[in-house]
N, C-alpha and C positions, 0 to 999 in steps of 0.2 A: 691808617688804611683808608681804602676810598671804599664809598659805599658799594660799588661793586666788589671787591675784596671781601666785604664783612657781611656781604648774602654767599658768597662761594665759601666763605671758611664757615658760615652758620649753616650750609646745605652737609660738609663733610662733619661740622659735630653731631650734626643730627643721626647722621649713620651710625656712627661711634658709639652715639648714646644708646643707639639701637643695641648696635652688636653687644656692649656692654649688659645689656640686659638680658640678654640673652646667650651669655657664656657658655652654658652646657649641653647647647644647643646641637653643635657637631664640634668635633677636632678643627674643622677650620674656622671658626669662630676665635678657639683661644690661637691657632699660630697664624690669624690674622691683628688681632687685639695685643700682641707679644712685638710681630711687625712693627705697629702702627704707634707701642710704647716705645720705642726705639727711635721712632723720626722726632726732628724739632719740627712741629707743627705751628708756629706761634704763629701770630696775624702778621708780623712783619716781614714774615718771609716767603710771604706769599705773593707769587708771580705774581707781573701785572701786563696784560696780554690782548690785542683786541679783540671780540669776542667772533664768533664765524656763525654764520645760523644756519639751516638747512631748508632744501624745498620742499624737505616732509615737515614743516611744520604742522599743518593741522594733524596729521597722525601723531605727531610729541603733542600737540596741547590735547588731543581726545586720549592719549597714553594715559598723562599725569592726571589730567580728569577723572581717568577712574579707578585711581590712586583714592579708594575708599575706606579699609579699615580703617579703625579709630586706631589702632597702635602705631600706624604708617602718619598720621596728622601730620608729626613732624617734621617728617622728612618731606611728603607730601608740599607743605606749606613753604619749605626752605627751597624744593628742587622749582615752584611755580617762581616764586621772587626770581630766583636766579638763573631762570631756564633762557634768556635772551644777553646773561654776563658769559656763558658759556661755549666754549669751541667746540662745534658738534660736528662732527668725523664718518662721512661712510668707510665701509671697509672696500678697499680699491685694489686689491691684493697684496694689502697690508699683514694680515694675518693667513693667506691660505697661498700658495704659487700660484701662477698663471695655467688657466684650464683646469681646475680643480672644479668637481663636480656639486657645486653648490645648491643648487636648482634656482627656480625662478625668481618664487616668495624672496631666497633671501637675497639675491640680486636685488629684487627690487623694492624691498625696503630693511634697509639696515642701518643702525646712529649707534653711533656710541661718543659719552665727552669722557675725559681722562678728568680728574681732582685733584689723585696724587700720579705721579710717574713720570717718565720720561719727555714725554709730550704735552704737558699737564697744563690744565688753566688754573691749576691752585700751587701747588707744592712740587717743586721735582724732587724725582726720585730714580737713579738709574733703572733698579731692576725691581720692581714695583707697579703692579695698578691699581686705582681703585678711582672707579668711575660711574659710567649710568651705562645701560644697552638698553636698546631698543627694538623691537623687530614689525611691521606691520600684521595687519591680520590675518586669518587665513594663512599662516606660512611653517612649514617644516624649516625647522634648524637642522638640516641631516648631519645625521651621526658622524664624529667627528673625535681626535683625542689630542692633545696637546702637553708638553714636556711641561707647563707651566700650572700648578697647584692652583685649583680656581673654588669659589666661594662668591656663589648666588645669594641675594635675598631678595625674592620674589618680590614685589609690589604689587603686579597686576591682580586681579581678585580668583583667575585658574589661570595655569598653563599645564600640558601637559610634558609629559621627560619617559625618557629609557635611558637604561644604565649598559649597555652592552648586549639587551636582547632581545625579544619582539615583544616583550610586554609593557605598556605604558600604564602610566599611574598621574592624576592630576595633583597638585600641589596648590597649595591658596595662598593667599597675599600671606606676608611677614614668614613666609615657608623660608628655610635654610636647606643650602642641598650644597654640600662639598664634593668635589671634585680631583681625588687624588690625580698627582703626576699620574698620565699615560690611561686616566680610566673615558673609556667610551661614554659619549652621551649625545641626545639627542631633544630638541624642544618643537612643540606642535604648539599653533598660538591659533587661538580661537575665533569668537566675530570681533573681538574688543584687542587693541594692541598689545603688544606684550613690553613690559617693562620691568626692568631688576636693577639694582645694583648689582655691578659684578669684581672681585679681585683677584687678578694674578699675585700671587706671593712670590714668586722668582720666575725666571726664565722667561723673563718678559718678550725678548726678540726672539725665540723659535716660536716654528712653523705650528700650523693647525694641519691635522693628519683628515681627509674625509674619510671615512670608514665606508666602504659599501654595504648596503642593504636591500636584498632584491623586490622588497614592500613599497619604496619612495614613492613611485607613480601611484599607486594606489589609496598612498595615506592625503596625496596632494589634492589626487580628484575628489577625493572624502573630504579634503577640507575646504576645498571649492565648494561642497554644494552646504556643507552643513551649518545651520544654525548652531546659536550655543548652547545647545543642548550638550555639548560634549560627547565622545566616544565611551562603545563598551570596550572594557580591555579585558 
């Protein structure tokens, strides 16, 4: 392996090591760790690709920066080495059709690297992801649902979420939040970036559904003006 190789497969054990620890944590924990026993993951099978950076870098380095809890070190430490070995991806209506109502925030700042999957700077894998996201500050991830089984773990230190209804709840760094096929959700990101791991378990090529909610304008202007004091919900 080259030393870029053996920071991208030290960034994906670090997750692993995570997720492992954390088994009983939700249902997708174990049928992403069940996944993820199933691929050959070894160091020599890992792509070798050159790497693509982005013009949101300083938003990725103030992201992983404040990649603080002490149980996140790991990953934290793996994703800093190897954040410049990695293909960093906006979403260009990759994931949603043309004219889908996205809003602005996330037009205007969205990253995502792939590890394992189709498109992948570490491992392919047809129908498979597990990678990093990104989203700038201040931004609504508006409600949205997708055919594809997904599994957050949080890193940032708050983000807020709804599940399908006008009530939002924050979640803190090393937080797990699954995502059944076809369940609605929704992310509000703070003064500070928001960053997670995230993995599709299947259905990696369909669409991302926007769900309408007739609050967006309102939660956008609110987070335009708000410090991080966070929201009452």
């Amino acid at each position: 392996m080259t030393d870029k190789q053996r920071r991208i497969q030290a960034l994906i054990g670090s997750i692993v090591t995570y997720l492992q620890a954390h088994r009983a944590a939700t249902r997708g924990v174990d049928l992403t760790l069940d996944k993820l026993a199933a691929m050959d993951l070894k160091g020599e099978r890992l792509i070798d690709l050159p790497p693509q950076g982005t013009r949101h870098d300083e938003v990725l380095k103030n992201a992983i920066a404040g990649i603080v809890a002490p149980e996140l070190q790991e990953i934290a430490g793996c994703l800093k080495a190897a954040k410049d070995d990695l293909i960093w991806r906006e979403d260009n209506a990759q994931f949603y059709p043309p004219g889908a109502e996205l809003g602005e925030g996330y037009t205007k700042c969205n990253l995502h690297t792939l590890l394992i999957g189709p498109d992948a700077c570490g491992h392919h894998h047809p129908d498979f992801n597990l990678g990093i996201f990104m989203l700038g500050p201040r931004t609504l991830y508006r409600d949205h649902n997708h055919d594809a089984p997904e599994l957050y773990l949080n890193l940032s230190e708050k983000s807020g979420w709804r599940f399908g209804t006008r009530d939002w709840q924050d979640y803190p760094a090393g937080s797990l939040i699954w995502n059944a096929a076809g369940d609605p959700h929704a992310t509000r990101v703070y003064d500070q970036p928001f960053i997670s791991v995230f993995v599709w378990l299947e259905n990696v090529n369909s669409p991302c559904n926007v769900i309408h909610f007739d609050d967006w304008a309102e939660i956008e202007q609110d987070l335009a003006k708000q410090s991080n004091r966070g929201f009452q919900t």
